[in-house]
Structure formats: structure tokens, C-alpha cells
N, C-alpha and C positions, 0 to 999 in steps of 0.2 A: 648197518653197523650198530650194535649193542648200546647202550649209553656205558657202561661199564669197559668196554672196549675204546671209546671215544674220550672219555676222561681218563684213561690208561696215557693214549695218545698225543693229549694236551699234555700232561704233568710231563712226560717224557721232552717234549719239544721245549717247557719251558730250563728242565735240567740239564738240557744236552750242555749246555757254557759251560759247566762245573764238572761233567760228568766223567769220570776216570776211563781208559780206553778201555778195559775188562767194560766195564757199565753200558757203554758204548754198545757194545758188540750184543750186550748179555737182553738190552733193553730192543733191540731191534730183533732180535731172535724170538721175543716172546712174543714182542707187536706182531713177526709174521704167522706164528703159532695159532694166535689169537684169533688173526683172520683168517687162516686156513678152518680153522676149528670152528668157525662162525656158521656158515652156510651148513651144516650137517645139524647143527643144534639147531636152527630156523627148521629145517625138514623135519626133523623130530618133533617139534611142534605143530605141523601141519600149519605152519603162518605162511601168509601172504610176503611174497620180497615188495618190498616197497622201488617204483622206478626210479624212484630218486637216490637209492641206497647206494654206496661206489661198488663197482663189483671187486671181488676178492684180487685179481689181475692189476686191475686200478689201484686199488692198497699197498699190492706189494711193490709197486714200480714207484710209490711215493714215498714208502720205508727207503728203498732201495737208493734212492735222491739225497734223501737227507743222512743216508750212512755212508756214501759212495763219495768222494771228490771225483766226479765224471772226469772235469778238466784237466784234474792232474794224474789219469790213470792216461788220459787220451793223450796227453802229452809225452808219456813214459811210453806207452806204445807204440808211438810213429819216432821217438829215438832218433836219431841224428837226421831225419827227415823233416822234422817238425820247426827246426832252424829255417829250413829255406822253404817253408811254404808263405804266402803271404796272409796277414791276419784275417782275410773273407774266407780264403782255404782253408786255414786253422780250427774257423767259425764254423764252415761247414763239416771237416770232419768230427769235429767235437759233437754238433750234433749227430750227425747219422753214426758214429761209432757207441754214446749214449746210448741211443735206442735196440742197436745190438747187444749192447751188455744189459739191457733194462728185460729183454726180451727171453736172452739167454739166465738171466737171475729167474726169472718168472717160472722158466720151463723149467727148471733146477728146485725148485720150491716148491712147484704144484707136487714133483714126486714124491716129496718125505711122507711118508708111512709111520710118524711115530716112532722113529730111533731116539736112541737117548744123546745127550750130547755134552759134554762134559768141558772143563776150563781146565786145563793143566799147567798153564805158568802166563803169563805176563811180562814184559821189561818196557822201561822209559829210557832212552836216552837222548834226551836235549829235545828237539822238537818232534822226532818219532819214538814209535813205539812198535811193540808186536802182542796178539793177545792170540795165545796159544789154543786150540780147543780138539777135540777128537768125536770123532761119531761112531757110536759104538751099532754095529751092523752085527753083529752075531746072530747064524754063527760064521757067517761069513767075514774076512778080516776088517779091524777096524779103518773108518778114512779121517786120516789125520788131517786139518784145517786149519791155517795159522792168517792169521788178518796183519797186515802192513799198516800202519796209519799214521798220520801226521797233522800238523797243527793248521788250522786253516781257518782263519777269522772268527780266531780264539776259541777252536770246536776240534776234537778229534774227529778226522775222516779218514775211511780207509781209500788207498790207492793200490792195494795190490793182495790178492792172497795164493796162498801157496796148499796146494790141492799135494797131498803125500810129498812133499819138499819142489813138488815143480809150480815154479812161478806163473799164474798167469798170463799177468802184462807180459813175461818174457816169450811164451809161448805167442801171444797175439803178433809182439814186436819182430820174432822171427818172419811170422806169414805177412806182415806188412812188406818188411821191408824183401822179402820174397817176390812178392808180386811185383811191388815197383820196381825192382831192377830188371827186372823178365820183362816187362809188361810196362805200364805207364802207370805216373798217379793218376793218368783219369781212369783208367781202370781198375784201382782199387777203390774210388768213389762210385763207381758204377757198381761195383760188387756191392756194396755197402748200400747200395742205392736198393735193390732188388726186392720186389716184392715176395711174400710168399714160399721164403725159403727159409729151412728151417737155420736158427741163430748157428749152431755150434755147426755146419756146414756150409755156410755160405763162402767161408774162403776157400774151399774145397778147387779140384781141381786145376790146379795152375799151370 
């Protein structure tokens, strides 16, 4: 990572407290930019990677933490199941459902190709907000992107986005609460659990 890349990244973390939800959205976009964009300039150089360096994977699952409330997307997912689990259940799905989303962001990132990606509106009300944005894919149609986010120990975080007006969390919350009624909750931790399969399929056949 660049030193210009890295002090990108400090100044950012110190501004997140103040930082407007547009800023929010607009400051994690470039960080991942940044490090996508990293490793082609290093080749272009013919420079050595240093083994110490994070790899570009590492970066964006660390953007991806401090823009994401994991807790409160996990929460909103498992939806009126999340009442009657008990807090070491909760614990664990919070984590393995994280790393599904951390995994599925990754795989979703490494593809951008350089689209352009624009802000079309914003709103606050009360302790959420939404910040509007569009990805222009020409000439194929544009994909509309809209971020959820809310107040969370005094930080705007996103808990939900909405991919051409479909939610998400809603889409996950449906396949949850899918499996478990078919199936058991230990079966949808074991899903969850699974190595080696790809993110956006793993809830696959039910």
C-alpha cells in the first residue's frame, strides 16, 4: 500500500464522526478504487510486492467493516428469528454470516472494470438516511445502488442496500428464514459454515 494511499486512509478514519452519509459512501468508494488500482501501478513499475504489504482482498474486507454495521445488517436478516436465538447463537451467526457478506462484497468489487458511478440524491431523517448513487454500464442499462445507513456510535453505517430497488437484507431474510422453517437452524449454520463455496450460492438449493 502506497504511502499516499495510506494517508488517504488515516485522514478518512479520523473523519468518519463528522462525516455526512453521501461522504460516507463517496470516501469508501475511492479507498476501494485506490486499492483496486494499486497492484496494476506496482506491475507497471516492475516493483517488488513487499510480503508485508495487505493484499488488495485484505483492504477491501477492512473498508468493507468500517462502512458496513455487520451486526445490524445480521440482525435485520435473520428477522423475527433473531428474538429467540440465544446470545452465543446470535454471536455465532453474526460472525459466519460477516464473512459471507465480507466475501460476497470482495467478489462484487474485484469485478468493476472502471464504470463510472455517480450520486443522485441523498435524505436524513432522524437517525437514518439513504445516499442515492447509479453505475453507469453503457451501453448496457444503468444499475441503480442506493445505501441504507444509520447512526451507530456516533458514525453513519450502512445496513442495507438496495441493488435496482431490491433490498438485500430482504432478499438474505427471505432465504433465511426459508431454510429454517424447511430445515433447522443448525442447518442454516452449517450452510453458513461451508467451505469453499462460492458467497452468492451458498444458500442455494433448499
Amino acid at each position: 500500500m502506497g504511502k499516499t494511499l495510506a494517508a488517504w486512509l488515516l485522514l478518512s478514519a479520523a473523519a468518519a464522526s463528522t462525516a455526512t452519509p453521501r461522504e460516507v459512501i463517496e470516501a469508501a468508494v475511492q479507498q476501494v478504487i485506490a486499492v483496486l488500482e494499486q497492484p496494476s501501478e506496482g506491475r507497471a513499475k516492475v516493483r517488488p510486492v513487499s510480503r508485508t504489504a495487505p493484499k488488495p482482498d485484505v483492504e477491501i474486507r477492512r473498508i468493507a467493516a468500517d462502512l458496513f454495521d455487520f451486526d445490524e445488517v445480521s440482525r435485520r436478516a435473520l428477522g423475527r428469528h433473531w428474538a429467540g436465538r440465544t446470545p452465543a447463537e446470535q454471536a455465532e451467526f453474526v460472525t459466519l454470516f460477516t464473512d459471507l457478506l465480507e466475501r460476497a462484497y470482495v467478489a462484487r468489487i474485484v469485478a468493476y472494470s472502471g464504470e463510472r458511478i455517480i450520486y443522485t440524491g441523498s435524505a436524513i431523517q432522524g437517525e437514518h438516511a439513504v445516499v442515492r448513487t447509479r453505475i453507469l454500464t453503457r451501453p448496457r442499462p444503468d444499475t441503480a445502488l442506493d445505501y441504507r445507513l444509520h447512526r451507530a456510535a456516533g458514525r453513519w453505517k450502512v445496513y442495507d442496500v438496495l441493488i435496482d430497488g431490491v433490498s438485500f437484507v430482504s432478499t438474505y431474510r427471505s432465504e433465511f428464514d426459508r431454510i429454517i422453517q424447511r430445515h433447522s437452524w443448525g442447518e442454516l449454520l452449517e450452510r453458513l459454515r461451508r467451505k469453499g463455496i462460492e458467497a452468492r450460492t451458498v444458500l442455494d438449493h433448499g
